[in-house]
N, C-alpha and C positions, 0 to 999 in steps of 0.2 A: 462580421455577422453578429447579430444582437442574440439572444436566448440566453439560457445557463442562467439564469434568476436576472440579469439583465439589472445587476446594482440590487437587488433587493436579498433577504436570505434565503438560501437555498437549500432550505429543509433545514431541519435540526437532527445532526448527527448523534445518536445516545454511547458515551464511554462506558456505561453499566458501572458508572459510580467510581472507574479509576481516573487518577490523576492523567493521569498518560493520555495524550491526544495523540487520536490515528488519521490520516489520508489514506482510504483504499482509493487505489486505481483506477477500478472499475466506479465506482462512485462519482467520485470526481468527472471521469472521461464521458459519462453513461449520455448525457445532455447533446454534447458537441459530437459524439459518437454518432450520433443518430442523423445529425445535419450533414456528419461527412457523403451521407449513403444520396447518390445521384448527381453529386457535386463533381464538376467538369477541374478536370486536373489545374486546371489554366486559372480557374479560380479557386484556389486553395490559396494561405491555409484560412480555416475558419476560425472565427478569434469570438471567443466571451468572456465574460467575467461576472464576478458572483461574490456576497459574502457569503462565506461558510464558517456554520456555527455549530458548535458542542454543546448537550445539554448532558446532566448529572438526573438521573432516574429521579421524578421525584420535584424536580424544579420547574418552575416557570420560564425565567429568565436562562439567556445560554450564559453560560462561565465561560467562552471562548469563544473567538471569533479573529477570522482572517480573512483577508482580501485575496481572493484567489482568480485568475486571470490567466486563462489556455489562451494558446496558438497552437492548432493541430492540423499536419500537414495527414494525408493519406498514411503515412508510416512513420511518422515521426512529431514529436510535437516540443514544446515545452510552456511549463507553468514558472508563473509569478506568484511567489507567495509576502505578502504585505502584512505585518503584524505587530503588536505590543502583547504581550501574553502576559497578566499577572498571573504565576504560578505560585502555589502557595508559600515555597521558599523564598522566592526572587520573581521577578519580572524580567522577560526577556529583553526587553528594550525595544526600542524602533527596529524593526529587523527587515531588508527587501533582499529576499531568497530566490534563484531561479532555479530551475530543477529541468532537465533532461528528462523526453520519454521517450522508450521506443515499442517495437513492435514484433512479434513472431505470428506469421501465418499459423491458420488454422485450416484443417486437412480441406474441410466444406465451403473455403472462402471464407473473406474477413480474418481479422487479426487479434490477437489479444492485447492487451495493451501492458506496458509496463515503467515505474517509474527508474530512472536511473542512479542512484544513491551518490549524492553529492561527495559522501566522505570516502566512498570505497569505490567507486563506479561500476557495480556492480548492482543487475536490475533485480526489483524485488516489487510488491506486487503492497507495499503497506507503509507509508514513512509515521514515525513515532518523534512525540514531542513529549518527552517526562517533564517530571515536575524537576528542576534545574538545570534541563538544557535551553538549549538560543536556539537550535536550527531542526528542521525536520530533517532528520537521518532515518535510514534502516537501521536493524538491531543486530547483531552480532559483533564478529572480530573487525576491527578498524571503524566502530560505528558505535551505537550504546549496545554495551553487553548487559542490561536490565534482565533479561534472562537468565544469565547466567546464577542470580541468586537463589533458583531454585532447580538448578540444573540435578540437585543432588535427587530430587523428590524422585520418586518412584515415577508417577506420572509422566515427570517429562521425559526420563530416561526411556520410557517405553513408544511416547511419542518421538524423539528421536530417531531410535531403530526404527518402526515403521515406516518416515521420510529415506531414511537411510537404503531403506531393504527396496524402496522403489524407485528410486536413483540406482541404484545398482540394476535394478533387472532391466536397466535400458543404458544400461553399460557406463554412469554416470559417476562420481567421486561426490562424495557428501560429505560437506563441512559442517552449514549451518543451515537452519532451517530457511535462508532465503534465497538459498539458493534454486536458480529458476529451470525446471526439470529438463533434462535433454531433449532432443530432438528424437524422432523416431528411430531408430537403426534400420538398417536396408535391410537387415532380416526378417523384422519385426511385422505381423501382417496391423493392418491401417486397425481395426474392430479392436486388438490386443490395444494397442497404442491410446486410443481412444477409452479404454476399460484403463487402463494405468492413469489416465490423466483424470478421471472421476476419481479414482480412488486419493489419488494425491488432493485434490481439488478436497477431499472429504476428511482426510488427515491433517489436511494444514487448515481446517474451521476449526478442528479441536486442538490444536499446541496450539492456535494461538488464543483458546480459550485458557487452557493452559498457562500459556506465556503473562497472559493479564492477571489472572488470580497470584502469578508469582510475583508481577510487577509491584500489586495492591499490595502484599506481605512486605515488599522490600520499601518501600515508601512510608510503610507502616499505618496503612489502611485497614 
């Protein structure tokens, strides 16, 4: 199926001026997401492709761009990612990346989407391209610990506990911030559940504002 910029740019993504290139999930899937809805099982999955581009606040031209290329079945998908990234230390090189996605129901129907972390396999909802890596990974342990430079800040620390304190009230263990929130508890009435996942959904806009403003210090922006 044609769509998803259909070869051409597919919007201009803004970093807010950091090095670090992001893929949100939702982003990316938001196009092909919408094709999947009335699509008959039998013809799945739906396939596009698109260049997507980074721009720096401020610029005309993008500083980044990659050949990106879904196959998305009802509950599962994956992306092709096609690129040479000159970052400002190195250049990634010729790189063809495939990436894993999958899926968790939502109480009212339909799914959320998520991508699968090539390096940890662990799903996470953001993949990151710093300035001196080659491949989009998630960020924590076994992935880029870019975070971890300013883990000491007050800030993050408080953003931390926060993710942490609502991982828990749904019976959950909390490592790192991409870590993908538990499923409901059978105790738990559906309204709580749903009031927990706005609040997380509203925590993790800010550590990963957070996350960036430490990435820019560590980079030396």
């Amino acid at each position: 199926m044609g769509g998803f910029g259909s070869g051409r740019t597919a919007g201009k993504v803004t970093v807010e001026g950091c090095r670090t290139l992001k893929l949100d999930v939702n982003r990316v899937t938001k196009v092909l997401r919408g094709a999947l809805r009335g699509v008959e099982p039998a013809a799945l999955p739906v396939v596009g492709g698109a260049v997507w581009s980074w721009t720096t606040d401020g610029d005309a031209a993008p500083r980044a761009h990659a050949l990106l290329t879904l196959m998305l079945h009802a509950d599962h998908g994956t992306a092709r990612l096609q690129f040479d990234i000159a970052q400002p230390s190195r250049r990634t090189g010729p790189q063809d990346q495939l990436v894993t996605l999958e899926t968790t129901p939502c109480r009212f129907g339909g799914v959320r989407w998520w991508w699968v972390c090539p390096a940890t396999g662990r799903r996470c909802a953001t993949l990151y391209l710093p300035n001196g890596g080659q491949l989009f990974l998630s960020r924590g342990r076994g992935a880029y610990r870019l975070g971890y430079a300013s883990q000491s800040q007050d800030a993050m620390g408080r953003s931390h506990g926060r993710l942490r304190r609502l991982h828990r009230r749904l019976g959950g263990a909390y490592t790192h911030a991409d870590d993908v929130l538990p499923r409901r508890p059978k105790w738990m009435r559906w309204r709580t559940y749903e009031r927990t996942w706005a609040e997380w959904e509203a925590a993790m806009e800010r550590h990963e504002a957070i996350w960036m403003k430490g990435a820019e210090r560590m980079l030396g922006r």
